[in-house]
N, C-alpha and C positions, 0 to 999 in steps of 0.2 A: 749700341743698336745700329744696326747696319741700313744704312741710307734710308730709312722709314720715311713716308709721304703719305698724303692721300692716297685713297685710292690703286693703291699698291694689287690690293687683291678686290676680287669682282666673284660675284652669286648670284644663281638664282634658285630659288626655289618655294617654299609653301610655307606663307608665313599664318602662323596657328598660334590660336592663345591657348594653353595648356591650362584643362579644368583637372585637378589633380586629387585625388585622395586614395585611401586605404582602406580595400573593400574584401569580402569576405572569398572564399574560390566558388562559392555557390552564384556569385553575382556575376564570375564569368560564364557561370556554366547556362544561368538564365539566357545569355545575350551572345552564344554558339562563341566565346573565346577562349582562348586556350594560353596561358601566363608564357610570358618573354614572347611575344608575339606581335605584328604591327599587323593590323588591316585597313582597308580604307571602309566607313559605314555605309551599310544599306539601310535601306527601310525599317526592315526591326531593330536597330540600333538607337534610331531616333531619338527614342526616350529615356536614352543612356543620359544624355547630357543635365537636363532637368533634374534628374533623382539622382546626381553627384552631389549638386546644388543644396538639392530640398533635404536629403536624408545623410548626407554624409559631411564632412567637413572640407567640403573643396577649396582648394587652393589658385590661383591663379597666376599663372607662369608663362612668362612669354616665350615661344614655343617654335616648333619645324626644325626641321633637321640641318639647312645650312645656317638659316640665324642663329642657332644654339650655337652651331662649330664658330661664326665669327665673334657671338657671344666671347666665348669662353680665349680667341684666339687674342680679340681688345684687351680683354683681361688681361694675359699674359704677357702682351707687349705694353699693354700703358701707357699707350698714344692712342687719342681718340680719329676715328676716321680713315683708319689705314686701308678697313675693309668697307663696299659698299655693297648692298644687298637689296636683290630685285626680286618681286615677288607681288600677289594683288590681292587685296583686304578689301572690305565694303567700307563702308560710310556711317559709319556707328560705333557705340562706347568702346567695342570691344579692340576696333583700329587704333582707338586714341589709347590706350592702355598699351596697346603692343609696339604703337611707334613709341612712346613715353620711356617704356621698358629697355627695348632694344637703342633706344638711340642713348637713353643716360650708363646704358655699357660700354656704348663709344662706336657702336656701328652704325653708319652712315644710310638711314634705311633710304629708297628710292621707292616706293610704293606706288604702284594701279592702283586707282580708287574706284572702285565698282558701287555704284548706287545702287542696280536691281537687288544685289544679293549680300548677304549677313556674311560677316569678315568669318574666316576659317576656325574651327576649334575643334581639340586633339580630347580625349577621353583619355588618362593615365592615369587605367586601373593596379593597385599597390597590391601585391599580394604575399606579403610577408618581404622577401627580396627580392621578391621578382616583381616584372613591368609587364601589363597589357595595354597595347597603345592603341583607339580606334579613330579615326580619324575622319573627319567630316570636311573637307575642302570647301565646300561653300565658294565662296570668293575667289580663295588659292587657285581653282579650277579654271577662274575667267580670264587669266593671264594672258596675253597677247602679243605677238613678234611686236608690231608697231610701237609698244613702249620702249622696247630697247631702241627702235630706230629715230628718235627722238633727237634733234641737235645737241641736247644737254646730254642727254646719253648716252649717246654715240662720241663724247669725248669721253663720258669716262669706262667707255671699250676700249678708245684706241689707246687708253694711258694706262690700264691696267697691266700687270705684269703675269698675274697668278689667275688661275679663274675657276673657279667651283661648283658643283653642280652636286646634290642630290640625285639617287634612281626615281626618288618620288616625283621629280620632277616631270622624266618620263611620261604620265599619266597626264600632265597639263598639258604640254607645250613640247612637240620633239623640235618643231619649226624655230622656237629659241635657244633651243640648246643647240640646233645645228649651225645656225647663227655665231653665236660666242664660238661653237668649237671650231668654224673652220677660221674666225676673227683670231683664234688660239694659234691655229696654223698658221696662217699667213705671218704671223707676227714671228713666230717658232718660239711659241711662249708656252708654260705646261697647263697643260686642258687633262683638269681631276674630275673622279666622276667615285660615288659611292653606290653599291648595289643594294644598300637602303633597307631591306625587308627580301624573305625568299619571296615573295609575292610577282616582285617585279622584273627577276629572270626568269620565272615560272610563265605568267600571264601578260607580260610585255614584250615577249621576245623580240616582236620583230622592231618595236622602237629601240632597245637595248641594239639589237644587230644596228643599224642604222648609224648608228653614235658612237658605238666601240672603237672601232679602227681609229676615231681622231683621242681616243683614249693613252695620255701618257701616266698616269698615275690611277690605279684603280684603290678604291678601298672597302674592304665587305671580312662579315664574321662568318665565323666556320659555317653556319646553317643559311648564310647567303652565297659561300663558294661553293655550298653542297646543291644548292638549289638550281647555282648556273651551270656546275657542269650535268647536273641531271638532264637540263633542258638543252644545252649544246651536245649532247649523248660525246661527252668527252672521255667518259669509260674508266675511269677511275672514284672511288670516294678517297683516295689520301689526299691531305689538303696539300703535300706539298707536291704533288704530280698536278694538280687542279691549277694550285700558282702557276707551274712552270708550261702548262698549257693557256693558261690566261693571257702571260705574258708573251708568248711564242703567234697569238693569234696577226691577223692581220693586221697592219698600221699603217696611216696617212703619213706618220712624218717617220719615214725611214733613218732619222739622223739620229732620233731620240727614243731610245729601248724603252717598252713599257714597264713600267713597276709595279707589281703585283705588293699589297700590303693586305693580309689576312691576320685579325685578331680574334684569340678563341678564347674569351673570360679569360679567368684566371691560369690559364695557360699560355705558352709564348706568342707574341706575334712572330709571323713569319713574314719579311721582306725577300721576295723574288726580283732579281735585276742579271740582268746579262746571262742566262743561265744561273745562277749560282744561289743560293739558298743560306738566311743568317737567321739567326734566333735571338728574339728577347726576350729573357723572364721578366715572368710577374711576379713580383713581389704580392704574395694572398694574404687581403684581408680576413681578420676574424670575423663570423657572421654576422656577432653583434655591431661591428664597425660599419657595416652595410648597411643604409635607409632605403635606399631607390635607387636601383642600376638602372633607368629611363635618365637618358642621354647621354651614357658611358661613350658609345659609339661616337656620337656628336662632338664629346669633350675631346675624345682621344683624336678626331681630327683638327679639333681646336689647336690643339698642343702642337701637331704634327705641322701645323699652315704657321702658328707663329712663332718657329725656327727656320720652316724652308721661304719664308719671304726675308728673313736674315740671313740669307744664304749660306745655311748652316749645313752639317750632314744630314744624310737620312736615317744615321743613326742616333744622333742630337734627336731630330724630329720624333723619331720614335719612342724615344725615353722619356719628350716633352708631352708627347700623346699620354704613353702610360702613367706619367706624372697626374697630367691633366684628371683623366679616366677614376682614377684614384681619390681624387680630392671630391671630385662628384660625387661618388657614388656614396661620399659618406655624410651626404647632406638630403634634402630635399626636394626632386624636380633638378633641372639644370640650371643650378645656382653658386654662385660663388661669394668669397668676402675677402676685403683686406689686400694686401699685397701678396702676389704670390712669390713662391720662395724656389720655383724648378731652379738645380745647379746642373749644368751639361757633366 
């Protein structure tokens, strides 16, 4: 393992307790969702959460999109604490269950503790193999630049090497992700960022614009680089025209080419870098091997962060992602056991 520390890799984003079960298509059709899908909840959603509880067999999974990815990434390197993870819960069971959770995987949580408001929880409805994910930030929402600017904090910025971000993030806090990304800069350390949900190149454009340019590693599935170049009218639907305009966009650190990484299910991911375009099969599971593809995306970053903080290729990373991806989706929620076995 290559020089592993604390603190090596840094996140933020929206940390959510995942109420999870396996519900019928008529129950999304009750509560306007649509399978393989992520929204954030409004008001008619509200009583989704309760009747997960009361009438189905909910599970609880500690949850959000970058704590799964460093979930899954502790996992795979087997050193606790490598990643730390910033994000803001309330002051209730559900906080103590999700640092409990997240911290005995070995992620290093940093938490805001928000008293007015009820810590974050995600709705991961099951519908045969597919996921509908609605999401209730709660808490997640009340995140604030001033935690990261913290003494304690602000060291482990300056020691970070790798730094992470969620599109969900977007939605809380642009004033901290522009923080870290330009602390990414200055440093000329790689600032990742995930386009999270079509949602958020759709409806957030102008936070997305904002953030881009110090973007050195992007990562999004076919129906999130369909969604961004839709709203950038980049004039294509081929994802691999999409990559090599993603990548071609504006950048703050002209030393360091952006990386386009687009994965489409069970078809190849596509790595865009320097111009030039590579493919990695998926090896497809049988249907039956499939439980819950909710937090394939997550894992497959997991995998991808815990080779490139070993300073591995980014085609190691990719194959650790699709490894990773793989091993999830054939369990329950984004959960893992045991030692894991990825060979490069």
């Amino acid at each position: 393992m290559a020089n592993l520390r604390d603190g090596l890799l840094l996140g933020c984003g929206n940390p959510l307790l995942d109420i999870s079960a396996t519900v019928e298509s008529e129950f999304l059709a009750k509560y306007d969702m649509l399978p393989n899908n992520a929204i954030l909840a409004e008001d008619k959603h509200m009583p989704i959460y309760n009747e997960l509880i009361e009438k189905y067999k909910a599970e609880y999974i500690a949850g959000g999109s970058v704590q799964n990815s460093f979930r899954v990434a502790q996992w795979i390197l087997q050193r606790p604490k490598v990643a730390v993870f910033f994000g803001c819960v309330g002051q209730d069971k559900y906080s103590e269950i999700l640092s409990e959770k997240a911290s005995s995987d070995g992620v290093n949580v940093q938490y805001q503790r928000c008293k007015e408001t009820p810590t974050g929880t995600c709705a991961v409805l099951i519908t045969g193999t597919q996921r509908s994910l609605c999401a209730n930030l709660a808490a997640a929402n009340n995140f604030t630049v001033d935690h990261l600017t913290t003494p304690e904090n602000e060291k482990y910025l300056k020691e970070a090497e790798y730094f992470y971000i969620s599109g969900f993030f977007l939605t809380v806090s642009v004033e901290s992700i522009l923080l870290v990304a330009k602390r990414a800069l200055a440093q000329d350390r790689p600032f990742m960022m995930n386009l999270s949900a079509p949602f958020i190149p759709q409806f957030f454009k102008d936070n997305l614009d904002q953030v881009f340019p110090y973007i050195d590693i992007i990562f999004g599935n076919e129906t999130e680089a369909l969604a961004f170049a839709e709203k950038q009218e980049l004039g294509t639907e081929d994802l691999k025209e999409i990559g090599l305009k993603m990548a071609a966009l504006p950048k703050q650190n002209s030393g360091r080419g952006r990386v386009v990484i687009i994965t489409q299910g069970s078809d190849p991911v596509l790595l865009i870098q320097d111009g030039k375009i590579a493919e990695y099969p998926v090896e497809k599971l049988a249907t039956e091997q499939i439980v819950d593809t909710n937090g394939a995306g997550d894992a497959f970053v997991g995998g991808f962060l815990a080779q490139l903080v070993q300073h591995e290729s980014y085609e190691t990373c990719i194959k650790c992602g699709i490894w990773a991806a793989r091993q999830i989706i054939q369990r329950s929620g984004c959960t893992f056991e045991g030692v894991p076995t990825f060979k490069a």
